[in-house]
N, C-alpha and C positions, 0 to 999 in steps of 0.2 A: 504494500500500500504506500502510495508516495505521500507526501508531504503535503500536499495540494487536496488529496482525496482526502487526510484525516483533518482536515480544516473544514470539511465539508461535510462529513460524518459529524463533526462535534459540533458543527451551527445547527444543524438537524437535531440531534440529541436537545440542543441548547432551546430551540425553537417551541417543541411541542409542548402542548399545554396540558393540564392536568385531566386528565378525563372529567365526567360529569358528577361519577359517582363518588369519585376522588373529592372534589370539590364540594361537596355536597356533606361525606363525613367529616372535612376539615371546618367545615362552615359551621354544622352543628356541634360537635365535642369544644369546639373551640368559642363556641359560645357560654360562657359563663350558667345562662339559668335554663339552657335547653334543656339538659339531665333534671333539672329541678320539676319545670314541666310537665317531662313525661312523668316524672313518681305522680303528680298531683293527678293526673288524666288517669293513673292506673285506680287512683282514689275516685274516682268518680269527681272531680273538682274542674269541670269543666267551662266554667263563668270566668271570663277575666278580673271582675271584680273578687270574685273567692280568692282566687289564685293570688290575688298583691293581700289580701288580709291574710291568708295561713303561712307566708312566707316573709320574715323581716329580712328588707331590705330593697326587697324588689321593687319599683318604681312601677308606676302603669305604661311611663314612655319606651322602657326598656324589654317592657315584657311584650306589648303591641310590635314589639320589630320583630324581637323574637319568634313569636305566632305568625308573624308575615311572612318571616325565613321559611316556617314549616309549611305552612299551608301553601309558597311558591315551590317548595321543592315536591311537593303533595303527599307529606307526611301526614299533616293534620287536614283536617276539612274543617269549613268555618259557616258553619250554619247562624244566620238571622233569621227572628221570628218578628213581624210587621205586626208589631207591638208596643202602648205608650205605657212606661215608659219603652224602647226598644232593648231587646234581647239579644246579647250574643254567645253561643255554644261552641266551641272546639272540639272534636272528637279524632283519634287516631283512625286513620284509612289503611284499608287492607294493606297499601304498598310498606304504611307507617308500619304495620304491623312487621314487617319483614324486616324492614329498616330496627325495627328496637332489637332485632337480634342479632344485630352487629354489634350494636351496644352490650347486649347482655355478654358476647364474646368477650368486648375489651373489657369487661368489667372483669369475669372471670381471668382473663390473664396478668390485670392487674393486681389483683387479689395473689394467683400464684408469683408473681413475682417480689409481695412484700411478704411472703413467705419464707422466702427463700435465706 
């Protein structure tokens, strides 16, 4: 391989981007209250208002982007009910459903690694 070809091999390398899935689990673990989240949805705590009262600290503006993150990658679904006052539900989607068991992996390997 000449010198010219591995210059061109390593812009390539350099170039491509993360896949979507990629992007997607860095996006959520690397969110701060995403993990928080889902335990509350596993609780049945599906109101944004519940969710900033059973968790100190969380903000409603932080948790609202949060929910945007999930329901754009179509982890959550975000049901409104045309209601005064108005109503809004969150609930885990079949895909979410699959998506929390990568989660439940990392958790598991982290768990063996402060084991160790």
């Amino acid at each position: 391989m000449t010198l010219k070809e591995k210059e061109i091999s390593t812009l390539q390398i350099r170039v491509a981007s993360p896949s979507e899935s990629t992007r997607m689990v860095e996006t959520i673990v690397g969110c701060k209250w995403s993990l928080t989240v889902f335990q509350l949805l596993a609780q049945d705590i599906n109101r944004p208002g519940e969710m900033v009262r059973h968790v100190e600290g969380l903000t409603t503006k932080v948790l609202n982007q949060c929910l945007k993150r999930n329901v754009e990658f179509g982890i959550l679904k975000k049901i409104s009910y045309p209601e005064i006052p108005p109503r809004v539900e969150y609930h885990v989607t079949p895909f979410g459903n699959k998506f929390m068991t990568i989660l439940d992996a990392l958790k598991e390997l982290q768990q063996e690694i402060e084991a160790q």
